[in-house]
C-alpha positions in Angstrom: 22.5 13.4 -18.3 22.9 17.0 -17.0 25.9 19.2 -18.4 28.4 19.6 -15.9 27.5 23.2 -15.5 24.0 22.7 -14.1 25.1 19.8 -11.8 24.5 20.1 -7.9 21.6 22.3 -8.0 18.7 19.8 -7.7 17.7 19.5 -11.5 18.4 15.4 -11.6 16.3 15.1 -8.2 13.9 17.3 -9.6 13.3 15.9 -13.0 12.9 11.7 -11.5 10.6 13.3 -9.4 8.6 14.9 -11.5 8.5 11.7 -14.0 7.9 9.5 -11.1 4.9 11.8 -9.8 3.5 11.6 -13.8 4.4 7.6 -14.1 2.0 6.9 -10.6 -0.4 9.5 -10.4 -1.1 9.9 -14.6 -0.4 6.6 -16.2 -0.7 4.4 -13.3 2.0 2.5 -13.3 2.6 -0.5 -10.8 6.5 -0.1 -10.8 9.2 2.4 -12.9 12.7 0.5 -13.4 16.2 1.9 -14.6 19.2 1.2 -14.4 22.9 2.8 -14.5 26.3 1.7 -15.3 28.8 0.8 -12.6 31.2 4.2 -13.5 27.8 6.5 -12.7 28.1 7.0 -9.2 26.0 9.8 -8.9 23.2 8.3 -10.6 23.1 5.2 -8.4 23.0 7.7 -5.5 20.3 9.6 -6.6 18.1 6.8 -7.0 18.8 5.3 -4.0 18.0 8.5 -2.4 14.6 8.8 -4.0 14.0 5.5 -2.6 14.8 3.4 -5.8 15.6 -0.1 -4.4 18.8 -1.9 -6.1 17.4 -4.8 -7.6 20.5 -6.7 -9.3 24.1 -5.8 -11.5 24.3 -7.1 -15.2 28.2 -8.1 -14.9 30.5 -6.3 -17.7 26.7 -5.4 -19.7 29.2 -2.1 -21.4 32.3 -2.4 -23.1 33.9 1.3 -23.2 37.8 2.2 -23.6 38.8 -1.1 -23.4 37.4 -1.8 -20.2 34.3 -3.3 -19.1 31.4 -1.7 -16.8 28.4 -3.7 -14.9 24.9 -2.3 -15.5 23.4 -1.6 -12.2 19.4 -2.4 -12.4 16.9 -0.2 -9.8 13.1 0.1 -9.0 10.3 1.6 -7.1 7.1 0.1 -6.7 3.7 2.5 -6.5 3.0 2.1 -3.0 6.8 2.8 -1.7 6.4 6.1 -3.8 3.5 7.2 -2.4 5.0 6.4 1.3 7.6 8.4 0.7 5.7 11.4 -1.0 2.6 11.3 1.6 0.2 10.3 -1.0 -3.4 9.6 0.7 -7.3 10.0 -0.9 -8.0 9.6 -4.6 -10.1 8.1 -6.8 -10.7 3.6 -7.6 -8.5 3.4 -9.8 -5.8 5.2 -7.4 -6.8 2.7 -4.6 -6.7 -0.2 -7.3 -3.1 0.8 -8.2 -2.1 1.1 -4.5 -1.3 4.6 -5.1 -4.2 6.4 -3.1 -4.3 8.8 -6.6 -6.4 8.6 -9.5 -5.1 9.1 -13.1 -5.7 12.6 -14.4 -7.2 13.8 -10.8 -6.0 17.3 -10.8 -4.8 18.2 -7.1 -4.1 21.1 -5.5 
């Protein structure tokens, strides 16, 4: 969550991006999931527009203030990542990951 004083300045886009570039290119993950809760609008945006893909809702998952919230569940898979950030060459075990990027390559 970022204070309400530093929102709208690109730190939330900035920050999934930078863990997204670290959970494909570093560890070499296959997929990164999260999710949000129905009342976090913003957050649902944001991934969408990162190109997180809205897998499913957890119906009333959070019970708050007497009301109930769904849990709103989101991925994105290596290879629509890399689509979307322009990510070609790399090392095997880039190619074996579908990422086109080896683990601990440095680029530049």
């Amino acid at each position: 969550m970022i204070a309400s004083a530093y929102q709208d300045r690109g730190y939330g886009t900035e920050a999934v991006n930078w863990a997204l570039d670290w959970a494909f290119r570093v560890a070499g993950m296959h997929a990164v999931r999260l999710s949000c809760f129905s009342f976090n609008e913003r957050a649902a945006k944001l991934y969408t527009s990162l190109g997180f893909v809205r897998e499913g809702v957890k119906r009333e998952a959070y019970y708050f203030d007497c009301r109930w919230y769904n849990r709103i569940m989101f991925s994105i898979l290596d290879r629509e990542w890399a689509a979307r950030r322009g990510v070609v060459g790399g090392s095997e075990r880039g190619r074996e990951n579908g990422l086109g990027i080896g683990a601990g390559e440095k680029h530049g």
